[in-house]
C-alpha positions as CSV (number, residue, x, y, z in Angstrom):
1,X,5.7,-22.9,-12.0
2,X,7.5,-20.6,-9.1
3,X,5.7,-19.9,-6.1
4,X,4.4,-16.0,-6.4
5,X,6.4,-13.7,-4.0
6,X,5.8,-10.5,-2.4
7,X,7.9,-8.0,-3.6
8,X,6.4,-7.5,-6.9
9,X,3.2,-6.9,-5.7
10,X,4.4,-4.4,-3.2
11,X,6.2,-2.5,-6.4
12,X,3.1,-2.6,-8.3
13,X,1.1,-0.8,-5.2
14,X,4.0,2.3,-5.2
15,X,4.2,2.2,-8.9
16,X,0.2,2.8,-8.6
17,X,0.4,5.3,-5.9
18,X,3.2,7.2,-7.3
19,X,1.3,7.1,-10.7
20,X,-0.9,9.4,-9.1
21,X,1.8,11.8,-7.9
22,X,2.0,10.8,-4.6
23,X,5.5,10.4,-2.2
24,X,5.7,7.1,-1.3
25,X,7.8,5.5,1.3
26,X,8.1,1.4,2.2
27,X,7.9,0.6,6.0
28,X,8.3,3.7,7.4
29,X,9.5,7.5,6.6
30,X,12.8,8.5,6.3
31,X,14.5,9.3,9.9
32,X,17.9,10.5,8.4
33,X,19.1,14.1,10.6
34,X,17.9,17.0,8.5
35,X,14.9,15.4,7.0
36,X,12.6,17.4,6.3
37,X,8.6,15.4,5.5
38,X,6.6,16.2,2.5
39,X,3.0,18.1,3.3
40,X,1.5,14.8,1.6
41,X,3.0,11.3,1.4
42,X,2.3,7.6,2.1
43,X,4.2,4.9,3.5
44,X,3.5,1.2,2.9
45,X,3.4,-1.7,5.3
46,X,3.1,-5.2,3.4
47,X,2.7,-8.3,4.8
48,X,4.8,-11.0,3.7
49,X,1.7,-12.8,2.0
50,X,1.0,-16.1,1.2
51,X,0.6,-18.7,-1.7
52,X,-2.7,-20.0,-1.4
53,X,-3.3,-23.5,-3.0
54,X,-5.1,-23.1,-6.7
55,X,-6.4,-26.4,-7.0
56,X,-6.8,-30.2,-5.3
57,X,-3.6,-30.8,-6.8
58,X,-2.0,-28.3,-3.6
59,X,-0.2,-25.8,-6.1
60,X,0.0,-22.8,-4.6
61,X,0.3,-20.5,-7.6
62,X,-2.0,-18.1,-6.3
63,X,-1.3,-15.3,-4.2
64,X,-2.4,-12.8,-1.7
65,X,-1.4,-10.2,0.7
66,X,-2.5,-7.1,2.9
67,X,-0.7,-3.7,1.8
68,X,-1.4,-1.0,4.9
69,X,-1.1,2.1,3.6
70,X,-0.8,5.1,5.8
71,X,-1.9,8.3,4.7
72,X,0.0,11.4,5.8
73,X,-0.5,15.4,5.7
74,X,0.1,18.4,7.6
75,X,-3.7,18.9,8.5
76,X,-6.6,15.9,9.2
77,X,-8.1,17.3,5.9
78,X,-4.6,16.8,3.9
79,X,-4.6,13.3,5.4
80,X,-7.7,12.4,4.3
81,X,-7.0,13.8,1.0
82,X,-3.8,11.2,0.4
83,X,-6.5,8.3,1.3
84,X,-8.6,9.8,-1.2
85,X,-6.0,9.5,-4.2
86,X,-4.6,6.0,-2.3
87,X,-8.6,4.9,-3.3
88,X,-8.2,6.4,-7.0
89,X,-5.0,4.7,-7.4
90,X,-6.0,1.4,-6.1
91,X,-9.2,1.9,-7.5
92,X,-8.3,-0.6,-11.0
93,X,-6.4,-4.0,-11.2
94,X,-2.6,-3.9,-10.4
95,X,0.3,-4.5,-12.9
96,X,2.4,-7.7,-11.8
97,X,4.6,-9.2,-14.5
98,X,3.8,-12.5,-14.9
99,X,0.5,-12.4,-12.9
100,X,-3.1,-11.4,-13.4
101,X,-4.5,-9.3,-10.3
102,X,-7.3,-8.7,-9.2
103,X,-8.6,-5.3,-8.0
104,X,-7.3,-4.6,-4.4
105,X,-10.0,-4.9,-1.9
106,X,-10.3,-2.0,-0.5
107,X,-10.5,-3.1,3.5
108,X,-10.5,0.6,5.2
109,X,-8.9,1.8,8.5
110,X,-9.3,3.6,11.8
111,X,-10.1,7.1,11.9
112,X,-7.5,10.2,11.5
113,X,-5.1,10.4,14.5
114,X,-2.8,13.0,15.1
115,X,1.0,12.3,15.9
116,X,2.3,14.7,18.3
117,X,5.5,13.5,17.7
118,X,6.6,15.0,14.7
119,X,7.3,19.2,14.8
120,X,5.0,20.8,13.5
121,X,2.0,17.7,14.0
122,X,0.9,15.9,11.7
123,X,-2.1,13.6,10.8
124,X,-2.2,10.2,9.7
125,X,-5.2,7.5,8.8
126,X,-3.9,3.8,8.1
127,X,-5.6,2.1,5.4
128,X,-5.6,-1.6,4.4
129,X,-5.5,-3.4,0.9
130,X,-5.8,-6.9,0.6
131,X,-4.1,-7.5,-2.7
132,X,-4.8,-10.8,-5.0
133,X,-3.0,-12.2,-8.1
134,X,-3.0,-15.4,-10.5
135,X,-0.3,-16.5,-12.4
136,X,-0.8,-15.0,-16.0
């Protein structure tokens, strides 16, 4: 048995998201000249996670991470609105090949901040995941 690794997890979280019409965007937003940011999007921050032992035998076969997630929109409502469809996308278990997963645990966040630093403002609430799977 292979040890579980991250990456497929953190597809099946965009795959989820983006199932529910939102832009998504892994570890950070775009910061090409010229780029212009959607009204609504998310961008995911994944930990590395971990194998965690199974069993007294010390496989680690099992797996488990924390996906941040951070909601973006042109307005603190609009932000909050993104966070809403992250919840009803994460809201049922995740599709891994090769792995059963649980139901991400839905860990929550800080409240909606503004960032100044984009023209025109924008708004932004982080929220965290913790994401589990089996193998299959």
């Amino acid at each position: 048995m292979s040890a579980p690794t991250v990456l497929p997890h953190v597809d099946a979280v965009q795959d989820a998201l983006e199932g529910v019409g939102l832009v998504v965007y892994l570890g950070g937003a775009p910061t090409a000249s010229g780029w212009v940011p959607p009204d609504l999007y998310a961008v995911l921050y994944p930990e590395p996670g971990e194998a965690v032992r199974d069993s007294l035998a010390d496989t680690r076969a099992d797996f488990q991470t924390t996906v941040q997630v951070t909601c973006v929109g042109g307005s603190a409502e609009r932000a909050l609105w993104v966070a809403d469809k992250v919840r009803q996308a994460l809201s049922a278990p995740l599709v891994v090949e090769g792995r059963t997963a649980w139901r991400p645990e839905d860990l929550g966040g800080p409240p909606v901040q503004r960032d100044d630093d984009t023209n025109p403002p924008s708004y932004f609430v982080p929220v965290q995941y913790r994401i589990k799977s089996l193998p299959a």
